[in-house]
C-alpha positions in Angstrom: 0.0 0.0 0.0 1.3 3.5 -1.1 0.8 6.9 0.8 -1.9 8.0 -1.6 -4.9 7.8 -0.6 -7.3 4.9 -1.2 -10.8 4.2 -0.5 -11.9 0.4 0.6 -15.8 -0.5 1.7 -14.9 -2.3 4.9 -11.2 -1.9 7.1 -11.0 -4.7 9.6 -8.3 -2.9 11.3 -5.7 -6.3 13.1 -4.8 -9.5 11.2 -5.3 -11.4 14.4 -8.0 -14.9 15.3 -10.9 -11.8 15.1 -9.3 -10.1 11.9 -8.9 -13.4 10.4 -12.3 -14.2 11.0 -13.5 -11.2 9.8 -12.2 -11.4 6.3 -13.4 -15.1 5.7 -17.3 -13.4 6.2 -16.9 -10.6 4.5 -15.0 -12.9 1.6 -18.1 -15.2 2.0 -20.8 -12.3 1.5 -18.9 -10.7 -1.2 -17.9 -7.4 0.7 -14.8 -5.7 -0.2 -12.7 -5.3 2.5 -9.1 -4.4 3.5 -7.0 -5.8 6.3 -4.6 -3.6 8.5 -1.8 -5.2 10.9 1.1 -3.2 12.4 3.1 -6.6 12.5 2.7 -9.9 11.4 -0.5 -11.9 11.4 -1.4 -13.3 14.8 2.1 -11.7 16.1 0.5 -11.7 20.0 0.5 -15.1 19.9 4.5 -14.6 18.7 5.7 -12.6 20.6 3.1 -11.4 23.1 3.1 -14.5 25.0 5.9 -17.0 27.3 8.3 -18.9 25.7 6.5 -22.1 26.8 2.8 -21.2 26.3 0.0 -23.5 25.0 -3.7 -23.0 23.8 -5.8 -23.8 26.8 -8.5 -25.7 24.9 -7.5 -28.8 22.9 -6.9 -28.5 19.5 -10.3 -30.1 18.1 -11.9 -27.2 19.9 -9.5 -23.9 19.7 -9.9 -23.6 15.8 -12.1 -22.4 12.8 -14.5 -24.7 10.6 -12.2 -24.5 7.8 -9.0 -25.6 8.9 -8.1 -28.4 11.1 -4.6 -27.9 13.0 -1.7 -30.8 12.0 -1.5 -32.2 15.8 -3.4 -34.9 17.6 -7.0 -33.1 18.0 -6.7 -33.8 21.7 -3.6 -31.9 22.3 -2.9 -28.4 23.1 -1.0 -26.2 20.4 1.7 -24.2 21.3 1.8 -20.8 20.5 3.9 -20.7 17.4 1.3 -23.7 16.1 -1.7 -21.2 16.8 0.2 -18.0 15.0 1.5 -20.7 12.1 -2.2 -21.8 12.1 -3.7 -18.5 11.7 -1.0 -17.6 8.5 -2.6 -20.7 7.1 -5.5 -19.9 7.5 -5.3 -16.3 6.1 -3.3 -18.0 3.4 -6.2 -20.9 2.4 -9.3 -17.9 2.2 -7.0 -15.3 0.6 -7.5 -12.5 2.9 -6.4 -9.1 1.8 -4.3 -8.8 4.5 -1.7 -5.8 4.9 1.0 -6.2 7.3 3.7 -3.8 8.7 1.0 -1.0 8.5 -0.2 1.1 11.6 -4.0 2.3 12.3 -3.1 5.8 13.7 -6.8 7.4 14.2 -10.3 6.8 12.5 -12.5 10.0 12.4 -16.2 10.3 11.2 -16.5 12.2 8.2 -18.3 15.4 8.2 -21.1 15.9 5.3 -20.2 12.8 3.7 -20.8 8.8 4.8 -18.1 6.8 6.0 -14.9 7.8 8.1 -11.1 8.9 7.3 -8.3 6.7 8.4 -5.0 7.9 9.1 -2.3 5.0 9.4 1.5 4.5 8.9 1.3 3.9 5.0 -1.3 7.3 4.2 -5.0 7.9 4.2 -7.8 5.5 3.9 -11.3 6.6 2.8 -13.6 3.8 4.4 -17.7 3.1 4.7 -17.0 0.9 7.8 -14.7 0.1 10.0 -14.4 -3.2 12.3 -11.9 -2.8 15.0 -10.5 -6.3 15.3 -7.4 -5.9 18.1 -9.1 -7.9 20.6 -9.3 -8.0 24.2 -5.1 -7.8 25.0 -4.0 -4.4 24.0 -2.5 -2.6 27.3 -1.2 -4.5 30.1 -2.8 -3.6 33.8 -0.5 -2.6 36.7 -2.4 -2.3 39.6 -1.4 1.0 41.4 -0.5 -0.8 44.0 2.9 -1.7 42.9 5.6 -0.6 44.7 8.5 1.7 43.4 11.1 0.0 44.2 14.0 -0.5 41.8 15.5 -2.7 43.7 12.3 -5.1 42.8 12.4 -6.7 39.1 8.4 -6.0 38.2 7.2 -6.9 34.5 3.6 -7.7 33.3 3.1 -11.5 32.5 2.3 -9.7 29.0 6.7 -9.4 29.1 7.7 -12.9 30.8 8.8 -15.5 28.7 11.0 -17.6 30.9 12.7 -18.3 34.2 16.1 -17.1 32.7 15.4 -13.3 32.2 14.8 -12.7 36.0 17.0 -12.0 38.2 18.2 -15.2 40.9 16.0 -14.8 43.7 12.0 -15.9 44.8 9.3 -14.6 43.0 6.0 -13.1 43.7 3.1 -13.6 41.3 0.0 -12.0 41.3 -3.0 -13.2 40.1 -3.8 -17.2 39.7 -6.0 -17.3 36.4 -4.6 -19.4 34.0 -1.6 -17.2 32.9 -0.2 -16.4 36.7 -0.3 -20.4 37.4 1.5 -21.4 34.6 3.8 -18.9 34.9 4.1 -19.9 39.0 4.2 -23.5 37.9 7.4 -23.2 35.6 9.2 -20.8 37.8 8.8 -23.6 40.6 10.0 -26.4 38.7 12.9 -24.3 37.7 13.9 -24.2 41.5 12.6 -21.0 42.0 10.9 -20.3 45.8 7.5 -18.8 44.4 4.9 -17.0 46.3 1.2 -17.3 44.2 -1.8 -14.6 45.3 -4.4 -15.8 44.5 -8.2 -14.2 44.3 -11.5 -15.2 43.3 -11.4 -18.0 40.7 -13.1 -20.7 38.4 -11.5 -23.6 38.3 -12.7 -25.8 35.8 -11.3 -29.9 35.7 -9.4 -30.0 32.8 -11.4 -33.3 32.1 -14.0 -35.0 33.9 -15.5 -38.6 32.7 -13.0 -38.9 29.6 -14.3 -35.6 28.5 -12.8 -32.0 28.3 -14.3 -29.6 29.7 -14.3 -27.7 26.6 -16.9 -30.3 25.5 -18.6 -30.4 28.8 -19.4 -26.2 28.8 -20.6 -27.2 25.5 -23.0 -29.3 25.7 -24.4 -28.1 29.0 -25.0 -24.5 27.1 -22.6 -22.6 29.4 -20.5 -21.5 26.0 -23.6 -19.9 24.7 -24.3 -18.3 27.7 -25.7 -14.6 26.9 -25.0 -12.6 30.3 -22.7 -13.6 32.9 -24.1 -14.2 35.9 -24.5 -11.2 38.7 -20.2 -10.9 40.4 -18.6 -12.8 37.9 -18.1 -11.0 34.9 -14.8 -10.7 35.3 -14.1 -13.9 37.3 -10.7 -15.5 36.1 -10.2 -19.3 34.5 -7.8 -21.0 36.2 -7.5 -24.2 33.6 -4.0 -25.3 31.2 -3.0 -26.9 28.4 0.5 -27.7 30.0 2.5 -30.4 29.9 -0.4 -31.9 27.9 -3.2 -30.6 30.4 -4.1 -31.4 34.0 -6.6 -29.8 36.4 -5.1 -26.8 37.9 -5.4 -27.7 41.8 -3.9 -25.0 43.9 -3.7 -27.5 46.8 -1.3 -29.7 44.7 0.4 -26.5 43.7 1.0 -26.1 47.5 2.2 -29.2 48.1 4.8 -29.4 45.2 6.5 -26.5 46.9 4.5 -22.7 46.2 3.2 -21.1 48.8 0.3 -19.2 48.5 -1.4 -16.3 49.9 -4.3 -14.6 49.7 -5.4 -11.3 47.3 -2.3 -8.7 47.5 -3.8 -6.1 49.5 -0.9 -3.2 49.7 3.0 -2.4 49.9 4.9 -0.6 52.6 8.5 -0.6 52.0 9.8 -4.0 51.7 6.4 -5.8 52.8 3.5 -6.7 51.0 0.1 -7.6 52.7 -2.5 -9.9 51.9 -5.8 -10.2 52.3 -7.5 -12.8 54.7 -9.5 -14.5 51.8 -6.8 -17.4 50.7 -9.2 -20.1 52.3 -12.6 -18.3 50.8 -10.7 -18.4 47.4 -10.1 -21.3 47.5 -13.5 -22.8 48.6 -15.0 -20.7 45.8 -12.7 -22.6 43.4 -13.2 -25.7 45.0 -17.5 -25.2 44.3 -16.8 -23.7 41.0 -15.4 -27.2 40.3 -17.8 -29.3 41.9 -20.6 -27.8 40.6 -19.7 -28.4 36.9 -19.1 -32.1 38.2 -22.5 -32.3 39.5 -23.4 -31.0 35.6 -21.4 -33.6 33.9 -23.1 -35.9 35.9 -27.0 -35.1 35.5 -26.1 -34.6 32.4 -24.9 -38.3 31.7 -27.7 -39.4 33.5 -30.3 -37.9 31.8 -28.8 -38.6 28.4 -28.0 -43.0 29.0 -24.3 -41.8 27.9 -21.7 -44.9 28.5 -18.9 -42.5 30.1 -16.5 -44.0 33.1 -17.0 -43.3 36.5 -13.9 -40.8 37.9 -14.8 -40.9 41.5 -11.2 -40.0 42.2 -11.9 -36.4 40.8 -14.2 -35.5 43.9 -11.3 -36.4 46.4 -9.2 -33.5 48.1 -6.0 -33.3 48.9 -5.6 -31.9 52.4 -4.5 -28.6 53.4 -1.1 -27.7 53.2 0.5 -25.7 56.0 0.1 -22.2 53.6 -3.5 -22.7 54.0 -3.9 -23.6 57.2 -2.0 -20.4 58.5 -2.2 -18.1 55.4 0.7 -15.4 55.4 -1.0 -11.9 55.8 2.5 -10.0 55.3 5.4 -10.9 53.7 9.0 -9.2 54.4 10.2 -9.5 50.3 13.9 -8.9 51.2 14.1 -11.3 54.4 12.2 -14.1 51.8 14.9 -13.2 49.2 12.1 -11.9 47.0 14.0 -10.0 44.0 10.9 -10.2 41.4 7.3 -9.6 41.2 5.3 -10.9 38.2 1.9 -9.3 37.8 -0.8 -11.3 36.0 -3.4 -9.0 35.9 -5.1 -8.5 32.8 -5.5 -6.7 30.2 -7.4 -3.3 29.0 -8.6 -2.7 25.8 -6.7 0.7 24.1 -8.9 2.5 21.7 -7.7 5.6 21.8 -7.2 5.6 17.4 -10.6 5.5 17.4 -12.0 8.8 17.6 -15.4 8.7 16.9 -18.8 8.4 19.0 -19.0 4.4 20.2 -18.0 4.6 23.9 -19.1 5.2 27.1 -17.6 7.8 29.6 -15.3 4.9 30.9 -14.4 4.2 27.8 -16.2 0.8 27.2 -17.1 0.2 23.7 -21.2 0.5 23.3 -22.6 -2.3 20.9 -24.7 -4.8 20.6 -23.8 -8.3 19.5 -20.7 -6.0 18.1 -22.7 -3.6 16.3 -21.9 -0.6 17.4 -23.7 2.4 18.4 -21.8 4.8 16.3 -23.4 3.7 12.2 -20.7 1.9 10.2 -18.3 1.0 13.7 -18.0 -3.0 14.9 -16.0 -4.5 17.6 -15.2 -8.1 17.2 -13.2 -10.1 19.6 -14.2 -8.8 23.0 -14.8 -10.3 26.0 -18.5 -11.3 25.9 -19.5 -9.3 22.9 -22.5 -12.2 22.2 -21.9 -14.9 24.4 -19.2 -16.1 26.9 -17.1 -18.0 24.5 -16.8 -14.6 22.6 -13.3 -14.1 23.2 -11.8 -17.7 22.4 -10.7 -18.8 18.9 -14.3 -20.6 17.5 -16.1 -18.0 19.4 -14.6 -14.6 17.4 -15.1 -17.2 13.8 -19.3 -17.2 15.0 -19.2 -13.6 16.0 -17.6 -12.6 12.9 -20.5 -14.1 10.9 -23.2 -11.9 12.5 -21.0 -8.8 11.8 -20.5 -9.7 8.2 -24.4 -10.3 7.8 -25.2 -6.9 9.3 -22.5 -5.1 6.9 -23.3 -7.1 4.0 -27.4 -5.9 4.6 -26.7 -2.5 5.2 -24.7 -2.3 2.6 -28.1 -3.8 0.3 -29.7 -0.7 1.5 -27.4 1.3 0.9 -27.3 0.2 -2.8 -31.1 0.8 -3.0 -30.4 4.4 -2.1 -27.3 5.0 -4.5 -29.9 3.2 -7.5 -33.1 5.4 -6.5 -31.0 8.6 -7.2 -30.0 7.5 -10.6 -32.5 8.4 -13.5 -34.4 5.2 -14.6 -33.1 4.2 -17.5 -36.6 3.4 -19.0 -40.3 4.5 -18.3 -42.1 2.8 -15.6 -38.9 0.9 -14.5 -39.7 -0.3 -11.1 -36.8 -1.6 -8.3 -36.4 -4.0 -6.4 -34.2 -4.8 -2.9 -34.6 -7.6 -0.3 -32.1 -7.5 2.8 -32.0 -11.1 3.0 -31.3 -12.4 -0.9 -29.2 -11.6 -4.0 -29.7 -7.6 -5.1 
């Protein structure tokens, strides 16, 4: 792409899972499109992740329609497999994907339809534009983290193995599925690790010779519309790792982490915690069993032949951290020299400059559908459903975009056509939203 300016019908501004998607609709429905990407295609899953990372869902599940991924469909794809996966892909549909190219700021047009679009490479004149970076733009710091230089501090976002930190324990904060894994390999490097861990789910990573990607599926939980009432932003704890294994922060204990409650504050060299370790984990603990109880019913009611795993309900017993959780910690006297925050993401859409957002600065749509005409968000947490964010989940959601650009875009024709002189008398015309113009 040159510096002069071009016009295109729909941007689909990132070239990641939701960008992908994206283009294989619009493709599909016949709408002209253009992909941007400031890197590579699927370059989070590259470089924007550990060294040692694997999908959390097993590969049967974590992929599009179209393309199966070359590993045994019950295993876990590591992360160059899911960015090599998603250049296939993008390869197979033909998406018009341009890489190396920055979206810099999309403004509504004044007096005219559509919006200007100012990137790295010149201006783009466009009637829509889907924004397609997903959920994982800006790492979150809590402001609670000290300023001490003495402290190595990154964002699990910029972790990608024991050997970049500093000799010494670690502190991690936050026990969803990133903060484990990452707790997990320090520990078996023969690193002293300290885990906090707040409120969780913790899903088995199989139950009755089933994944529990299956078992959220057929039990409706993927399809799930509204999250229920406190939990919207409840972490997973589940992994892929080491071929998968229920995450069970009691075992964790036992193999040698210690863990403490919710990081509540710094003062120096200590850290506090809350007093809600136990709580945590009980929540976890009925999180876990009540999906069990699911799986069950749900056997029963349907006559399926699936083995019993009575083993799964049994509990390992407390280990001494949980007994007498630590409520401060003295960092330097426990040799502490890094803290690892896993805490989330926030989404960054400060290039787009028009009117879709609320005064926090949470994108307003429906189903992706913006409020401002002619803007779409695809790839968010819980844009339609709770599998929203995950790989199969942005392909669906992607589909119900395209269908809403492709019909306004029907209409839109009718309009262009009805200001054109009929070309004979009595010439009548025709549109239907739904079938071929």
């Amino acid at each position: 792409m040159t510096v002069e300016q071009i016009h295109v019908d729909t941007l689909v501004v990132g070239a990641g899972q939701a960008g992908v998607a994206m283009s294989e609709h619009l493709s599909t429905l016949g709408v002209p499109h253009l992909v941007l990407e400031r890197s590579r295609v699927a370059e989070a899953w590259r470089t924007g992740r550990w060294d040692s990372l694997v999908a959390n869902g097993p590969a049967w599940h974590d992929r599009f329609p179209g393309l199966e991924f070359s590993i045994d469909p019950d295993g876990f794809a590591a992360k160059d497999q899911v960015a090599d996966y998603f250049e296939a892909y993008a390869q197979k549909i033909n998406a018009p994907i341009r890489t190396g190219v920055e979206v810099r700021k999309v403004l509504r047009n004044s007096g005219r339809p559509g919006f200007t679009v100012e990137t790295s490479a010149g201006v783009i004149q466009a009637n829509r534009v889907v924004a397609a970076t997903g959920p994982f733009q800006r790492p979150v710091i809590p402001p609670i983290a000290p300023r001490d230089s003495a402290l190595e501090q990154i964002h699990s976002a910029d972790y990608r193995n024991p050997q970049q930190l500093p000799a010494g324990a670690v502190l991690v904060v936050g026990a969803g599925s990133s903060g484990v894994q990452i707790a997990d390999e320090l520990q078996r490097a023969g690193r002293q690790v300290y885990l906090s861990v707040g409120a969780h789910d913790r899903p088995p990573r199989s139950y009755r010779n089933r994944d529990f990607c299956w078992w959220l599926g057929v039990l409706g939980e993927w399809d799930a519309e509204i999250a229920k009432p406190g939990r919207e932003h409840v972490t997973i704890a589940v992994s892929g790792a080491r071929g998968g294994q229920t995450i069970d922060f009691r075992a964790l204990a036992h193999q040698g982490i210690t863990l403490v409650g919710l990081t509540r504050a710094f003062d120096g060299q200590r850290v506090s915690f809350q007093a809600d370790l136990v709580e945590n984990l009980a929540r976890g603990d009925e999180n876990y069993l009540a999906l069990l109880d699911a799986a069950d019913a749900y056997i029963a009611r349907n006559g399926l032949d699936l083995p019993l795993e009575p083993e799964a309900r049994r509990r390992l017993p407390d280990p001494d951290c949980v007994q007498q959780p630590l409520l401060e910690l003295d960092l330097a006297a426990a040799g502490v020299t890094s803290i690892i925050w896993a805490t989330g993401y926030a989404v960054d859409f400060t290039w787009l400059q028009v009117d879709a957002f609320t005064e926090h600065g949470k994108p307003r749509h429906q189903r992706g559908v913006s409020s401002e005409p002619g803007i779409y968000f695809i790839g968010l947490p819980w844009l339609s459903r709770r599998g929203s964010s995950f790989i199969w989940g942005v392909w669906h959601d992607a589909k119900h975009i395209a269908d809403h650009i492709a019909t306004q875009r029907k209409y839109q024709a009718y309009s262009d056509a009805a200001q054109q002189p009929a070309p004979a008398e009595n010439q009548t015309k025709t549109f239907s939203p739904v079938g071929a113009l």
